[in-house]
C-alpha positions as CSV (number, residue, x, y, z in Angstrom):
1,X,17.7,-7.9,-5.0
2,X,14.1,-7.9,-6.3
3,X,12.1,-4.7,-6.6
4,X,10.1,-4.9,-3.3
5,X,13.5,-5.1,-1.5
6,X,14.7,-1.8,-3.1
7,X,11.6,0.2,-2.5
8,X,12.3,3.3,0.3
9,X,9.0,4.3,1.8
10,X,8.1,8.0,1.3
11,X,6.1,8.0,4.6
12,X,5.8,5.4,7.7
13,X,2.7,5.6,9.9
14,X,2.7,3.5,13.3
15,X,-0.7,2.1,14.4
16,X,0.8,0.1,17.2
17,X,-1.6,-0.7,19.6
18,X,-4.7,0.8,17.7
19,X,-6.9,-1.6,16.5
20,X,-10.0,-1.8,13.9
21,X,-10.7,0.6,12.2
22,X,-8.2,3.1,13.6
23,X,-5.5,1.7,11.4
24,X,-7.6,1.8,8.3
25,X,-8.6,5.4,9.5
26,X,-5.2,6.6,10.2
27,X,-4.0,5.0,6.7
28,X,-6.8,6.9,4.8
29,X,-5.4,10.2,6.2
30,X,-2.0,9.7,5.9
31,X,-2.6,7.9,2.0
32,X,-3.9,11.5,1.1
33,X,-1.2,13.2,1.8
34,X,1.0,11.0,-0.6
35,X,1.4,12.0,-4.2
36,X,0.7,9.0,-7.0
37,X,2.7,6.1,-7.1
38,X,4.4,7.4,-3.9
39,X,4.4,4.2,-0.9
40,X,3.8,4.3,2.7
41,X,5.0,2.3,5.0
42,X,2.1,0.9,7.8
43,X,3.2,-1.0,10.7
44,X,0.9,-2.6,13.4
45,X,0.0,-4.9,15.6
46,X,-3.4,-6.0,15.3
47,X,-4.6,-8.9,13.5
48,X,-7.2,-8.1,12.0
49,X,-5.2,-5.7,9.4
50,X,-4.0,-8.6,7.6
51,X,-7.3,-8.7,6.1
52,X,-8.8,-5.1,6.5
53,X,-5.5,-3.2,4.7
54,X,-5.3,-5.5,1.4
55,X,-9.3,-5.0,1.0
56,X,-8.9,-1.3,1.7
57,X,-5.9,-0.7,-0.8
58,X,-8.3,-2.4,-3.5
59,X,-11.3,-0.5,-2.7
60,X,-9.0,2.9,-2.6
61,X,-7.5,2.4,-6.1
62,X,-3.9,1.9,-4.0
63,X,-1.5,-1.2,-4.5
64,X,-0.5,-3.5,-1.7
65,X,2.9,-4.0,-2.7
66,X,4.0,-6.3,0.5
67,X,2.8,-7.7,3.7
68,X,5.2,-9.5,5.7
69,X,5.1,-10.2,9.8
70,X,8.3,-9.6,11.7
71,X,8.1,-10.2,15.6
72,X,4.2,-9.8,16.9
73,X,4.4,-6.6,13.8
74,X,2.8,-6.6,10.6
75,X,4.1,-4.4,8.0
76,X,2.4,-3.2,5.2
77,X,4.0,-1.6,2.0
78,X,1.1,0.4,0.0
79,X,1.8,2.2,-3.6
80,X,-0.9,5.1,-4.0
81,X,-3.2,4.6,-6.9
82,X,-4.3,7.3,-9.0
């Protein structure tokens, strides 16, 4: 088992049927919350995320540790930066 398998989210946020830039929004709150190097698990359904969330976490400082699809869901694993 490789490290991404291992890693237990600290905090999930559902976007489910919210779309741009709700997700992002909604990320950006719940992200602040999170102490560093804490990760929070994002789950939606809108397509556009797949690009939006990887440019946010770089522009926020935070690490995109996974992205992987699972049904019509994306799932997002995000480390918080400093």
């Amino acid at each position: 088992m490789n490290e991404e398998e291992s890693i237990k989210p600290d905090s999930k946020l559902d976007c489910i049927g919210l779309y741009c830039p709700v997700p992002i929004f909604n990320t950006t709150q719940e992200m602040e919350k999170l102490n560093v190097n804490e990760v929070l698990e994002l789950v939606t359904d809108d397509p556009a995320a797949v690009q939006d969330i990887p440019r946010w976490s770089k522009r926020a400082g935070h690490q995109l540790i996974k992205l992987y699809k699972k049904d019509d869901h994306f799932y997002f694993l995000i480390r918080k930066g400093e």
